[in-house]
One Martini backbone bead per residue (centre of mass of N, CA, C, O) as a GRO file, in nm:
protein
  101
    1UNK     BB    1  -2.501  -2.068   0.315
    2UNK     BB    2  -2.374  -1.817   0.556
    3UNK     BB    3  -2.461  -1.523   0.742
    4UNK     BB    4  -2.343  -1.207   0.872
    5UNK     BB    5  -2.393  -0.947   1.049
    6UNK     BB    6  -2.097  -0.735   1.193
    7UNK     BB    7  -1.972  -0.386   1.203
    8UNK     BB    8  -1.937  -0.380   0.926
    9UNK     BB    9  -1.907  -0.704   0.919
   10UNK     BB   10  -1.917  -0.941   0.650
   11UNK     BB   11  -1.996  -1.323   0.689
   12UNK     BB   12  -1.903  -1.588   0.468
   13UNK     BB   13  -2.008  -1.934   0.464
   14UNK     BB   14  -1.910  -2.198   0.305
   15UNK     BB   15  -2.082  -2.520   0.181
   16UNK     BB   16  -1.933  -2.572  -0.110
   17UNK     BB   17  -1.894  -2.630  -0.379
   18UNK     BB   18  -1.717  -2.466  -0.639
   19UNK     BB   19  -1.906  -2.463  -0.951
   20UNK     BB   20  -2.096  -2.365  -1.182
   21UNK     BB   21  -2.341  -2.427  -1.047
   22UNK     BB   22  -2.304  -2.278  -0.772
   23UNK     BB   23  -2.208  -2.036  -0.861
   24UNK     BB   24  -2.446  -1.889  -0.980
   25UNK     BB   25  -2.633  -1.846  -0.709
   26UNK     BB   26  -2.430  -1.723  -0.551
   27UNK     BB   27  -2.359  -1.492  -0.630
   28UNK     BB   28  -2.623  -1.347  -0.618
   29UNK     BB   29  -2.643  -1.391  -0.297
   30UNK     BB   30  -2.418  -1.216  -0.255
   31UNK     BB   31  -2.433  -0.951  -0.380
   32UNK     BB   32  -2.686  -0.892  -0.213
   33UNK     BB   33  -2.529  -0.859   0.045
   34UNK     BB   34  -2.347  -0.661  -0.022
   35UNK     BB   35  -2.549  -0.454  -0.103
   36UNK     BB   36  -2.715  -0.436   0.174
   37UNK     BB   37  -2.452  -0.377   0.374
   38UNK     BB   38  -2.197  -0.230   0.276
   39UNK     BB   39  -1.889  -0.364   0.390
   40UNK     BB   40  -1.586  -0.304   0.480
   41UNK     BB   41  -1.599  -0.646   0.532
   42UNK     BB   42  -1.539  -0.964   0.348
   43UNK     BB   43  -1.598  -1.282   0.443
   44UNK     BB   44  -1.465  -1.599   0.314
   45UNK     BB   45  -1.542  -1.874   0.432
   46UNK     BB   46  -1.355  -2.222   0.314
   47UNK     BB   47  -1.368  -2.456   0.567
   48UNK     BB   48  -1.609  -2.649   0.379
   49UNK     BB   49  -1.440  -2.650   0.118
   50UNK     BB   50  -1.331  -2.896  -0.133
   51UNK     BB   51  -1.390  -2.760  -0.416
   52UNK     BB   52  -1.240  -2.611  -0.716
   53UNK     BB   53  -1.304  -2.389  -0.981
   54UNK     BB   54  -1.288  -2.154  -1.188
   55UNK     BB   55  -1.543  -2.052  -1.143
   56UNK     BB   56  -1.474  -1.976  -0.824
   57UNK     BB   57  -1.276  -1.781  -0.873
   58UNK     BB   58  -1.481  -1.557  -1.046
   59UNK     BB   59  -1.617  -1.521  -0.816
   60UNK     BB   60  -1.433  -1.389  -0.610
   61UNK     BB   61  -1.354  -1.152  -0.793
   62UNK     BB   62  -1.596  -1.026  -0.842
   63UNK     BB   63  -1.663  -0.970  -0.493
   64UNK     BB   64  -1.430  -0.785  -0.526
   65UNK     BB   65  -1.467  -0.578  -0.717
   66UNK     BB   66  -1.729  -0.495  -0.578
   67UNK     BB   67  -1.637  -0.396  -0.345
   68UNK     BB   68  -1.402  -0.175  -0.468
   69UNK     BB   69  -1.671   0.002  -0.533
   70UNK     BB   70  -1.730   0.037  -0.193
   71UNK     BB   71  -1.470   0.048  -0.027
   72UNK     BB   72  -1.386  -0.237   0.042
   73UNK     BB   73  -1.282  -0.561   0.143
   74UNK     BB   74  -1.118  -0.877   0.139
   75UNK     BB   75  -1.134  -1.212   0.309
   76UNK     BB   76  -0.979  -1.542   0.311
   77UNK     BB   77  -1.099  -1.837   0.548
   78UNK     BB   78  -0.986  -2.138   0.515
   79UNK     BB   79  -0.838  -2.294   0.338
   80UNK     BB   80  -0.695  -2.505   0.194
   81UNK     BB   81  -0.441  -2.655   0.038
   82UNK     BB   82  -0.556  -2.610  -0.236
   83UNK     BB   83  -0.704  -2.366  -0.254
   84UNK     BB   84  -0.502  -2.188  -0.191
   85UNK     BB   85  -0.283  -2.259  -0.427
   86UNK     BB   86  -0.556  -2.194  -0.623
   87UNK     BB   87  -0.512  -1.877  -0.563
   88UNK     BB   88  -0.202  -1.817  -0.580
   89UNK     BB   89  -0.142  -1.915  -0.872
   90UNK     BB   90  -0.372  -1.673  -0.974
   91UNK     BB   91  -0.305  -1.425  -0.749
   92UNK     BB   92  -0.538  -1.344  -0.560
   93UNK     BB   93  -0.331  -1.311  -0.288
   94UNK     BB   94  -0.234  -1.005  -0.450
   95UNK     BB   95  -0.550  -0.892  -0.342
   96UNK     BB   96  -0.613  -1.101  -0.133
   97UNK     BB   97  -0.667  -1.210   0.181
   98UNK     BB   98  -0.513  -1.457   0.369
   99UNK     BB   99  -0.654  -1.696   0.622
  100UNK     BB  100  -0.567  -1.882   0.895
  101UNK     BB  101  -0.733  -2.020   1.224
   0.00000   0.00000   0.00000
């Protein structure tokens, strides 16, 4: 994972399966930088990312949560189009924005 902070947008790129493994990690890892620059937007960029499962998903919510109580907003950018699926089907795009660019 990669992260930028400028103009009070977090950009995180991941670059790993989300899967319960990697995700313990991340989470961490996330939470960390959203707690430490507190960001207006935070993108998490997905065009690395070749596989998600649950474990993902409950990522994705989760950070998203955290955002919402410093109302902050989430953007998800360049999901595959399997993960973008996996994303709709579970409902996560009717609150969190979905980009491709």
């Amino acid at each position: 994972m990669t992260y930028k902070y400028e103009d009070g947008n977090l950009n995180l790129s991941l670059n790993e399966e989300l899967d319960m493994n990697s995700c313990k990690m991340l989470r961490t890892v996330m939470d960390g930088y959203i707690m430490r620059y507190q960001p207006k937007e935070c993108v998490v960029d997905l065009s690395e990312v070749t596989f998600m499962d649950s474990s993902g998903i409950g990522l994705i919510l989760g950070r998203y949560n955290l955002l919402k109580l410093i109302d902050s907003k989430m953007t998800i950018l360049n999901p595959s189009g399997s993960i973008k699926r996996l994303l709709e089907v579970s409902n996560i795009s009717n609150h969190i924005t979905l980009r491709c660019e």
